[in-house]
C-alpha positions in Angstrom: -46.5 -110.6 217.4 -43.7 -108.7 216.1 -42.2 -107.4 219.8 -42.4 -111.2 220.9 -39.1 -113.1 220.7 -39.3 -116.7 219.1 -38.9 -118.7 222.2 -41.4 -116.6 224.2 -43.9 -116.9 221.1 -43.5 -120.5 221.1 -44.3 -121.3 225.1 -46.8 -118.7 224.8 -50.5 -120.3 225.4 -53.3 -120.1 223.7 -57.2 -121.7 224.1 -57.5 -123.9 221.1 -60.8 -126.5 220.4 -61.1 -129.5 218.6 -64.3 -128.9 216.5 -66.2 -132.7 216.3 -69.7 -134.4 215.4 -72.0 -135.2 218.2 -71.2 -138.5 219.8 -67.3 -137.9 219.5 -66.1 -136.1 222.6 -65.1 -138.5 225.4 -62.9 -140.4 222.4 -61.8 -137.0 221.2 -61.0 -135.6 224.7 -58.9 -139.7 225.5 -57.1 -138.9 222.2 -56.2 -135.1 223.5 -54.9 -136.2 226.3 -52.9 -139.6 225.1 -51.0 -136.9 222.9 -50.0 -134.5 226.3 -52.2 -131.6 226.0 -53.7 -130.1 228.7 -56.5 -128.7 230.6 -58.5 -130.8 228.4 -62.6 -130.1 228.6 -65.6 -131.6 227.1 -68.3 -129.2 225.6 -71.3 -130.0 223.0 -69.5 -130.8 219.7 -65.9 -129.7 220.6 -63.0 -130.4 223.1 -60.7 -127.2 224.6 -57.3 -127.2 225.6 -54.7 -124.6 226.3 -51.3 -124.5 225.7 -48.2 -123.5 223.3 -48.8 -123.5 219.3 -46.8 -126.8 219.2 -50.0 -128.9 220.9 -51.9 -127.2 218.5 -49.8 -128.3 215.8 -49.5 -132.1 217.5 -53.3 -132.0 217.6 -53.4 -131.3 213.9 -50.6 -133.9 212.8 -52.0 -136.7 215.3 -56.1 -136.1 215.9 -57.6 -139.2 214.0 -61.1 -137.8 215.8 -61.2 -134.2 215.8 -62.9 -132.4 212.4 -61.0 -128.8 212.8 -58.6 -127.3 215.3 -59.4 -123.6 216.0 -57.6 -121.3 217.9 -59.9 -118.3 220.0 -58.9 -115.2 219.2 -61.2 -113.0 220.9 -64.6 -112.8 222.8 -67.2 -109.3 223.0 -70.2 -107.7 223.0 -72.3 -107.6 219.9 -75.9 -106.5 220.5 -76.2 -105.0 216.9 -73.9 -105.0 213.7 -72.3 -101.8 214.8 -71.1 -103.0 217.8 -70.0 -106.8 216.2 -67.7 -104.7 213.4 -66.5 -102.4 216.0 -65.4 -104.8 218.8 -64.0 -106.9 215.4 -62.3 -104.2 214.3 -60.3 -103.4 217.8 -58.8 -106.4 217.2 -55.0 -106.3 216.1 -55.2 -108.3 212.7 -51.9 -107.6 211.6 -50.5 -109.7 215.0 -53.3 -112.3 213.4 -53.0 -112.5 210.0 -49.8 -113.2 207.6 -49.0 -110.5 205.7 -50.6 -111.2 202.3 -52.5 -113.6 203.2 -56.0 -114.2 201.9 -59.2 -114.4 204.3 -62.5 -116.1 204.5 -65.2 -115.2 206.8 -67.9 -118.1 207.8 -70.4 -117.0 210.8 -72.8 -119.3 212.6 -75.7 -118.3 215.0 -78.1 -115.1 215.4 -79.5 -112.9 217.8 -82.4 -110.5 218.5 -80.6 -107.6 216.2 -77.8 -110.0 214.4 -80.6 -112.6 212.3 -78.3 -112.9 209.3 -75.3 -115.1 210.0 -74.1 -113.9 206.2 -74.4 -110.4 207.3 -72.7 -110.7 210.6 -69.9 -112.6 208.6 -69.6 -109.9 206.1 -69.5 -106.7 209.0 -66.4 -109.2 210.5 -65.0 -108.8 207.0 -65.4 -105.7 207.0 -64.2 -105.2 210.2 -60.4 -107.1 209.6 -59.9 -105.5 205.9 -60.7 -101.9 207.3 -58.2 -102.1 210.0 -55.5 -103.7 207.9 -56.6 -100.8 205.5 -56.0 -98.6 208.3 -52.9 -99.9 209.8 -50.9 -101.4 207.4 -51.6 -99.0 203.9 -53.2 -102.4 202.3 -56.3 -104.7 202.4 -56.3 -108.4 202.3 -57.6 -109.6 199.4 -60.8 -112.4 200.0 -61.1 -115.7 198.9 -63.9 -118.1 199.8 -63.2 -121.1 198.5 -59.5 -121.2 199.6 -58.3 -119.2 201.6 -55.1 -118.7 203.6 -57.1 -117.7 206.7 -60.6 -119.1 207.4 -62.1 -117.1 210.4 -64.8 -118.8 212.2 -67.5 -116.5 214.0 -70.2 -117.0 216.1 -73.2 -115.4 217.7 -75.1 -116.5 220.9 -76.6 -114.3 222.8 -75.5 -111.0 222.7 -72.2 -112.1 222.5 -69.8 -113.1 219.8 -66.6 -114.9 219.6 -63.5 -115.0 217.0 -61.6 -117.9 216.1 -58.9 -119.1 213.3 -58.8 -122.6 211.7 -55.9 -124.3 211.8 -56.5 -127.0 209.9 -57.6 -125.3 206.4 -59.6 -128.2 205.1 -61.4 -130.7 207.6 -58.7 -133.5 209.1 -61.3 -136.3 207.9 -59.8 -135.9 204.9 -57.3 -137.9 204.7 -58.8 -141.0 202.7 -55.9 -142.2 199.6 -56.5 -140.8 196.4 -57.9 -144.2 195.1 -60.8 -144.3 197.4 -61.6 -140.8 196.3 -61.5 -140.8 192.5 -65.3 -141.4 190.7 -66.5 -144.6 190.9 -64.8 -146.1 193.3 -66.9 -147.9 196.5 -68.2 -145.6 199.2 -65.5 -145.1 202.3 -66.6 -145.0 205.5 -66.0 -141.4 206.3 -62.3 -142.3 208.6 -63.0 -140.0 211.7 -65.6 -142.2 212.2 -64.0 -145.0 211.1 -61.6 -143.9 214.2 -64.3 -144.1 216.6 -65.4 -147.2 216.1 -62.2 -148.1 216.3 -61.8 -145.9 219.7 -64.7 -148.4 221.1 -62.3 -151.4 221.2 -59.4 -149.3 222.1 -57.7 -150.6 218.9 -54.8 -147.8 219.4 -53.9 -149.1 222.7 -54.0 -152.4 221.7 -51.5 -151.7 218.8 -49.2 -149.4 221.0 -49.4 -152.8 223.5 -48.2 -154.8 220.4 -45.6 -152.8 218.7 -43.9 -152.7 222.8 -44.2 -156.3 223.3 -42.1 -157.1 219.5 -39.5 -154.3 220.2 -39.0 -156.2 224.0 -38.9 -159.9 221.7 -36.8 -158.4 219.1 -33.8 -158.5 220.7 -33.5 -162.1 222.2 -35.0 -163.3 218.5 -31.9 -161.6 217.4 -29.8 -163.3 219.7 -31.0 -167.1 219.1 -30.9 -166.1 215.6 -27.1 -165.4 216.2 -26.2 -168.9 217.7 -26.5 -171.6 215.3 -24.2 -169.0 213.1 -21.5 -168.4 216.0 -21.5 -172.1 216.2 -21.3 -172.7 212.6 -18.3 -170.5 213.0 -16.4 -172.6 215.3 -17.0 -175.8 213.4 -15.4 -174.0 210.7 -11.9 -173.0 212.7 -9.0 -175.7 212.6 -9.1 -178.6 215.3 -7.1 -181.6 215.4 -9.5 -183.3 217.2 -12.3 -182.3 214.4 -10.4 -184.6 211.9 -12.1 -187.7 212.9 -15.3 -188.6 211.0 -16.4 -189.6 214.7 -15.5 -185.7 215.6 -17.6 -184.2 212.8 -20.6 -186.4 213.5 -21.0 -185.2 216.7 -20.6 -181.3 215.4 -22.9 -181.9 212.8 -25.4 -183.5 215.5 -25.4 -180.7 217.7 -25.2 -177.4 215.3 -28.4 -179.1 213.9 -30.4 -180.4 217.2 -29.8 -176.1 218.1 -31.4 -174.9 214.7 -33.8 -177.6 215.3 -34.5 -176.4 218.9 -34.6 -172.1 217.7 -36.4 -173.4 214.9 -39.6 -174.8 217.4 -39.3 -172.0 219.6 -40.0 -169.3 216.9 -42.6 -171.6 215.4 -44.5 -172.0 218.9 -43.9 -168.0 219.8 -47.6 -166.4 220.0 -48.2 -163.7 217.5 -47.7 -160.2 219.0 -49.1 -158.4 216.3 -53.8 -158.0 217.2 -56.1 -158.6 214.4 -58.7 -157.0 213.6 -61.6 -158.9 211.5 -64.4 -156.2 209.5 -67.5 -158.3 209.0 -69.1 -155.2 207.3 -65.9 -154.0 205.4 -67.8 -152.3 202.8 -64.9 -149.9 201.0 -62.3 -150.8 203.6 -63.0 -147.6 205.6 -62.4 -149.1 209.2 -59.5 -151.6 208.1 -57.3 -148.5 206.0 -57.8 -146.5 209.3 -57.0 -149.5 211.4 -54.1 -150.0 209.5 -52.8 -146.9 209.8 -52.9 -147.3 213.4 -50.9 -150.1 213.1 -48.3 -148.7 211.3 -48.0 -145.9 213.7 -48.7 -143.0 211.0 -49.3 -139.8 211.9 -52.9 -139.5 209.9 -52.1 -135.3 208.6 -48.3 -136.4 207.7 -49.1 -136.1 204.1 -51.1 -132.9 204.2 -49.3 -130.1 202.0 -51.5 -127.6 202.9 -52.6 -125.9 206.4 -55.1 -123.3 207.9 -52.4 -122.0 210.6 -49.5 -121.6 207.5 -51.8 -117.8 207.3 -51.4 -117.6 210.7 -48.8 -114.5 212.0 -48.0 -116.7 215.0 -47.1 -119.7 212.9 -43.6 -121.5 214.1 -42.1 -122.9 211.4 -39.6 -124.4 213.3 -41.7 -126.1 215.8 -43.9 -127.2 213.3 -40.8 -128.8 211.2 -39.8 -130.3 214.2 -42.5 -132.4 214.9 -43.1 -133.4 211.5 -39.6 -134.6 211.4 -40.9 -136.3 214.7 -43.8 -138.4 212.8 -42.1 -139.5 209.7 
């Protein structure tokens, strides 16, 4: 909001979901809460949380299992289309929406009085470009296929609630352009490429992995270090080097230490799992294992994002943890 300072908009907390298909939720909610955010809970198709923008921003960057990230905005009464477009219309949209930014409207469910979900989207339109009209001398301009602000509303019983997508388009969509382009081999879809993977808790097991060679890095280094120190010395000036009997006996024992670093790396177990696809098809679950493997973030390449419409977009947090993932 404008009166808010930047480091109190930032902790501020908000109750965000993680939109998903059937099935996905107790993977989702383990991914949630490997990446720190909180007061995680499992509903029908979704997975809440509360906290600052930033986990909402993490969640974006990091979910390999979620479809869309949604911030609530609001929750009220709507027993008939007057009521829905006046209870939308309290709403401050100029502390929710970007100046300038364009808006969508997508509605999902019905009532008694509300049997349209189009219509009810289109009074919520209505709603948000009248009181923009109203309070700030201008109306946002719409824009359904892609918009800068998608608002999500639905309709259960009586009752309606508000909510802005984060992520724009959906985060499964992240496949390289050369499994997308005509012709090419059907991809398995990779969110749920990423639950399959979840099943044999691949990401732990590569997490495991990528500790285990940072801890055998080190010593590797150092063995790899000796022969040359030694090599060194047999190189300085030495009287007593000058006899052939001397330099046999150097010679004997810089290459009996290679020989010996040599077996150890050779018998040193592999750290790194492997994961075998007997159904590989296009490759879907081995490019997403991959990825996990590599440790990359799966939205790091994504230019564009729902929340960039958003008034209570940080920048700076959000830069941050970019920086963070590459």
């Amino acid at each position: 909001m404008a009166s808010t300072s930047p480091n109190a908009s930032r902790e501020a907390s908000h109750e965000f979901f993680a939109s998903c298909p059937e099935g996905f939720e107790v993977a989702l909610a383990d991914e949630l809460r490997a990446l720190g955010l909180r007061q995680v809970r499992r509903l029908k198709g979704r997975v809440t949380f509360v906290g600052p923008v930033a986990d909402a921003y993490r969640a974006c960057l990091w979910s390999r299992l979620a479809s869309r990230i949604f911030v609530t905005l609001a929750r009220f009464d709507a027993r008939d289309a007057d009521e829905l477009y006046e209870n939308a219309a309290a709403i401050a949209w100029e502390h929710v929406l970007r100046p300038g930014a364009t808006l969508a409207v997508a509605a999902r469910g019905t009532s008694d009085e509300l049997r349209n979900s189009h219509f009810s989207a289109l009074r919520v339109k209505d709603a948000v470009c009248d009181r923009l009209a109203r309070v700030l001398g201008e109306r946002p301009s719409v824009d359904t296929d892609c918009p800068d602000c998608r608002l999500s509303l639905t309709i259960r019983d009586d009752r309606a609630s508000l909510h802005l997508d984060l992520s724009g388009d959906p985060l499964f969509k992240r496949l390289p352009r050369e499994a997308t382009r005509p012709g090419a081999a059907h991809v398995l879809r990779p969110d749920y490429a990423a639950l399959a993977l979840a099943q044999i808790n691949w990401q732990q097991t590569c997490a495991n992995a990528l500790v285990n060679t940072g801890d055998a890095a080190a010593p590797a280094a150092e063995n790899d270090a000796a022969p040359a120190a030694n090599r060194a010395k047999s190189d300085e000036p030495n009287a007593s080097a000058n006899s052939d009997s001397d330099l046999d006996a150097a010679t004997s024992e810089e290459a009996g230490t290679d020989s010996a670093q040599s077996i150890a790396r050779d018998s040193a177990p592999t750290t790194f799992p492997v994961l075998i696809d007997l159904c590989c098809a296009g490759g879907g679950i081995t490019l997403e294992a991959a990825s996990v493997l590599a440790g990359r973030a799966p939205g790091i390449d994504r230019e564009r994002w729902g929340f960039f419409g958003w008034a209570e977009h940080d920048e700076a947090a959000w830069a941050e943890l970019r920086a963070d993932a590459l």
